[in-house]
C-alpha positions in Angstrom: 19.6 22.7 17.1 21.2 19.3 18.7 17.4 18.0 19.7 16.6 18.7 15.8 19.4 16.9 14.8 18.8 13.8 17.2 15.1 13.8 16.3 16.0 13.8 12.4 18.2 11.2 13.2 15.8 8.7 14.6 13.1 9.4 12.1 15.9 9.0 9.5 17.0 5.6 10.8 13.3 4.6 11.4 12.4 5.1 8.1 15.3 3.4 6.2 14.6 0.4 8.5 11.2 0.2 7.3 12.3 0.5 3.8 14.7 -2.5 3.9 12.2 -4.0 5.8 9.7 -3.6 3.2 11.9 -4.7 0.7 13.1 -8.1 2.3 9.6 -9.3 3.9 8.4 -12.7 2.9 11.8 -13.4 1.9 11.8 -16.9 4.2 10.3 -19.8 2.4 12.7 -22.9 3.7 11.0 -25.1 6.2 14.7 -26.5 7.1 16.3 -23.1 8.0 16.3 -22.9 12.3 16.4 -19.1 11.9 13.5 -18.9 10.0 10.6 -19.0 12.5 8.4 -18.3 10.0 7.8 -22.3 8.5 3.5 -22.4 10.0 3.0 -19.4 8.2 2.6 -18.7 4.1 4.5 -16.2 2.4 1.1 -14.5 1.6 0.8 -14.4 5.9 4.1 -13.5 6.5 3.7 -10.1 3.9 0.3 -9.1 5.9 1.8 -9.0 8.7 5.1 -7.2 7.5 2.2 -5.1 5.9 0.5 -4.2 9.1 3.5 -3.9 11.6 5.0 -1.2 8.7 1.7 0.9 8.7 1.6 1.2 12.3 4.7 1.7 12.8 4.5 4.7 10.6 1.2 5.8 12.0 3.2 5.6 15.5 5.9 7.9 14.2 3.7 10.6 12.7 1.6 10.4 15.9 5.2 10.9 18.1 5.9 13.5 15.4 2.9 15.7 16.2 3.6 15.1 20.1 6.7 16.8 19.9 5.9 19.7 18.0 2.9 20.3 20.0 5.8 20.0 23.1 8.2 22.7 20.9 10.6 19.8 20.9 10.4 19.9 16.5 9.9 23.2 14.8 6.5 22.8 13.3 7.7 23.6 9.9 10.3 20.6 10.5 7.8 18.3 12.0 5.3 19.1 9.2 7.8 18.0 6.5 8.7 14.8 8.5 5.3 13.8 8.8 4.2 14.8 5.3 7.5 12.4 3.9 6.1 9.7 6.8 2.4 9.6 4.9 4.2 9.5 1.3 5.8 6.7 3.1 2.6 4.9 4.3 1.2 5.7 0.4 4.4 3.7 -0.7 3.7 1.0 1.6 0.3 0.6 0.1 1.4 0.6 -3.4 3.9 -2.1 -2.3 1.1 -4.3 -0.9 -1.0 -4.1 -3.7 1.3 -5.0 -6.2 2.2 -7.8 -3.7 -1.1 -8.9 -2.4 -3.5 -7.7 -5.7 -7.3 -8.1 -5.5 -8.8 -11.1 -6.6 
């Protein structure tokens, strides 16, 4: 029961840093700010990238995901839910980038 909890934990935390990352990407557009590292690099860069690094990260997670219950370290109906959440997740991430980056 502790290893669920830890486990549910992490993917908790993981996912809610994704989602305020998700949110606040491409927020730097001042080529004055010294904490913005991002001044060579458009907004429209700077949201692929957030894009990318979000979707693999995600793809990580479900991977790790199907690790551990394969290991018995998740119950597999736990693990399935996480990593059925995790690809609602990446299909939210996609609907995000295409309102963000539409088709021309």
């Amino acid at each position: 029961m502790v290893q669920h909890n830890t486990n549910m934990n992490k993917i908790k935390v993981t996912v809610a840093a994704l989602l305020l990352g998700s949110m606040s990407y491409a927020q730097c557009t001042s080529t004055t700010d010294l904490f913005c590292s991002c001044d060579s690099l458009s907004a429209q860069q700077i949201s692929n990238i957030a894009y990318i690094e979000s979707v693999n990260t995600v793809e990580d997670i479900v991977e790790w995901v199907h690790q551990d219950i394969e290991n018995g370290i998740i119950d597999k109906e736990y693990g399935e839910t996480y990593v059925k959440n995790l690809i609602d997740l990446l299909s939210k991430l996609e609907d995000i980038n295409a309102m963000v980056n539409p088709l021309d």
